[in-house]
N, C-alpha and C positions, 0 to 999 in steps of 0.2 A: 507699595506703589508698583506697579505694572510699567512694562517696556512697550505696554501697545498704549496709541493716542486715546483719548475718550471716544467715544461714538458719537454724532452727531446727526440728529436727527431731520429726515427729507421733507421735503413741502409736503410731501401725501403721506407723513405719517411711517412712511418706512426710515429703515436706517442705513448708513452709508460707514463702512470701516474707514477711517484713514491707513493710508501705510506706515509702517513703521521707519525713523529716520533711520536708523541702520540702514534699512533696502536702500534707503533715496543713495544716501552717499556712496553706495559698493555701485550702484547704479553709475554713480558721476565717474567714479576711480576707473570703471572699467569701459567705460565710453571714453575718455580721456585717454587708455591705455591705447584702444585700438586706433585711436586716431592719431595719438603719436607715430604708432608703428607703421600707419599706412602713408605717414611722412615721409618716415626711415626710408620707404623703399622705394623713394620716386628719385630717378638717376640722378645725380648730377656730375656735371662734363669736367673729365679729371684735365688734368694738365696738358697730357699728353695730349689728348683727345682735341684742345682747344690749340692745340701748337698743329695739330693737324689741317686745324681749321684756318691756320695763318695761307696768306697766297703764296700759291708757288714759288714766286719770286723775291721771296722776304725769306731771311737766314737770321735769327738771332734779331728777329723785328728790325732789321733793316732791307733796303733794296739790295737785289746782286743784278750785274751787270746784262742784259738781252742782248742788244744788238747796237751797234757802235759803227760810224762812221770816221774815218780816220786821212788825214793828209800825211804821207808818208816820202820820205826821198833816203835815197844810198846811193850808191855809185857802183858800175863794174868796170872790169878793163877790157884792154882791147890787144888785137896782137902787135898794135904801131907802139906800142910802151906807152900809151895815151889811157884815158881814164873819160869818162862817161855820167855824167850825173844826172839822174833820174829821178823825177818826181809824181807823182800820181795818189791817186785814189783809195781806198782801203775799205768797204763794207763787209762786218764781220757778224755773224749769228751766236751767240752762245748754248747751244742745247742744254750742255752741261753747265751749270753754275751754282756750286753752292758753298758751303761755307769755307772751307779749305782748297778747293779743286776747282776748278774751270775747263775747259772744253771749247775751242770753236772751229767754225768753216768761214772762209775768208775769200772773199776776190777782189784783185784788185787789179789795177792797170793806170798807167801814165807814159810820159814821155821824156825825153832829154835830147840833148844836142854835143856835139863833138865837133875836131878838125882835123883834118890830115894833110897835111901840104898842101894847104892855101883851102882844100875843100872842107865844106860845111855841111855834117851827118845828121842828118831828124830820125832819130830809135824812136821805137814806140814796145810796147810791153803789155803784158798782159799774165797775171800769175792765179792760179786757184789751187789753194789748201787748207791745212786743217793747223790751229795751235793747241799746247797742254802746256797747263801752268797751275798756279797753287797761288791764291788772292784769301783775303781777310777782309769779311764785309765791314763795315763801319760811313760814318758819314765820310772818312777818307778812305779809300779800299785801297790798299799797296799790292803789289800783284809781280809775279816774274812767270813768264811764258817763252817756251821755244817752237821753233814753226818749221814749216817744212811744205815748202811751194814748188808749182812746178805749171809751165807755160811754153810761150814764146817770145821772142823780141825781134823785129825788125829794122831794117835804118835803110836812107837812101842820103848818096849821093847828090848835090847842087852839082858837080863838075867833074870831067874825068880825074881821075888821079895816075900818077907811074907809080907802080912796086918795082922793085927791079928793075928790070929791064922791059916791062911788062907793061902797060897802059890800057887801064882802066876804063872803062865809059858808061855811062847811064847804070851807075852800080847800084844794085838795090835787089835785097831778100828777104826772105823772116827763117829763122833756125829756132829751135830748142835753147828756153832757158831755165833754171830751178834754184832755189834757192832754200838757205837751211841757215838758223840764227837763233838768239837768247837777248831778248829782251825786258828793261825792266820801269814799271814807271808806278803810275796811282792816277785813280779816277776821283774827281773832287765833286760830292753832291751839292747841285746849289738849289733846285727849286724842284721840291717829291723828288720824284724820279730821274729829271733831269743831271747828266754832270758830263762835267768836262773830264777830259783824259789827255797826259802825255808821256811817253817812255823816249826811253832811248837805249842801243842796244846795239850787238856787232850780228852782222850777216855776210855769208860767203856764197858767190854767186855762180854758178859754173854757165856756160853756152859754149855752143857749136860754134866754129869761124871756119872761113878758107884759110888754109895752110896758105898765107900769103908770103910768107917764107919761103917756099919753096916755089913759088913765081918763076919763071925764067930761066929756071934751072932742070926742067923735065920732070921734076919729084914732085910737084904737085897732085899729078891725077894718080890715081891707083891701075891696077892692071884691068881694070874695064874704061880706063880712059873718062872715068868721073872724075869731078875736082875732091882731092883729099881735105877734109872737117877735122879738126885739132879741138881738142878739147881746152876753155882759158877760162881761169878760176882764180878769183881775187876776194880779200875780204874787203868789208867798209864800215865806217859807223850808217847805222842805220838811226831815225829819230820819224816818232808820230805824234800828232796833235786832234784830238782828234773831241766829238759830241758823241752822246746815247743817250740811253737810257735802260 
């Protein structure tokens, strides 16, 4: 018995070989091989590759913090042994934000009010800087950042006042103020992106004053006959409250 099929004979009398099944099957083996292999080489997107593909602003498949708006208040002093509580605004950018480290630029500005012998002070303020701190994303992100601001502050007088010997009237300026601090809190996700934010945290505030000290007494101005600027530097708790996303 032969390895080749029988012959089978054509309508016109001619003959037709069949192939032999060896061929068929080396035929299937080897069409099944190429087509697997043309499988094998069609890419597929490695881990890293799809971790690349996550947004920007996702660490560890969660959100990290952008930009945040904050109610913030601390207090500075004054050269009357009095003290000053200020409240205001906070709008912050994160450029930098990702899974250990944070980054931002900040402005902010408010106001406050004081007294000095019967008179009543309206400050106002105004600070722009930059923070660095070290957060952990998650649906609760804990976070510790210090900052370093720098600005103005102004106040006016309602009514003359006396220093000294000296008598005051329609008093009112704006001087240099900066400030430098460590604070710490946690941002709470409630809806996507959405979350709330509060820290709290000590900051030490330096500004410019009139040596009102030395009122009355000729030591005031300098040897150009300007008023002498004394430098007053106090710490406070500082605390923010604050929206982002």
């Amino acid at each position: 018995m032969s390895g080749m099929a029988p012959d089978v004979s054509g309508k016109g009398g001619g003959r037709r070989c069949r192939p032999p099944l060896g061929v068929v099957l080396a035929c299937i083996v080897v069409g099944t091989s190429f087509a697997s292999l043309a499988l094998a080489q069609v890419p597929t997107p490695s881990v890293r590759a799809q971790a690349r593909d996550l947004p920007g602003d996702l660490e560890g498949g969660h959100p990290v913090p952008r930009v945040k708006l904050s109610v913030e208040g601390f207090a500075v002093a004054t050269p009357f042994a009095t003290r000053v509580a200020l409240t205001g605004l906070h709008a912050e950018v994160y450029p930098v934000s990702r899974t250990w480290v944070r980054g931002g630029i900040g402005l902010a500005g408010g106001a406050g009010s004081g007294a000095f012998d019967g008179a009543s002070a309206n400050v106002q303020y105004g600070l722009l800087g930059g923070s660095l701190g070290a957060q952990l994303p998650g649906r609760v992100t804990p976070f510790i950042e210090g900052h370093l601001r720098g600005g103005f502050m102004g106040a006016t007088l309602d009514r003359p006042i006396n220093v000294g010997s000296v008598r005051i009237e329609n008093a009112s300026g704006t001087t240099w103020m900066y400030t430098r601090g460590l604070d710490a809190g946690a941002e709470f996700y409630v809806v996507g992106r959405l979350y709330l934010s509060g820290a709290l945290g000590w900051t030490r505030a330096t500004w410019g004053s009139p040596d009102t000290r030395s009122l009355g007494t000729g030591e005031a101005s300098g040897s150009s006959g300007e008023l002498r600027f004394i430098d007053v530097t106090s710490d406070s708790l500082m605390w923010k409250l604050g929206v982002g996303i």
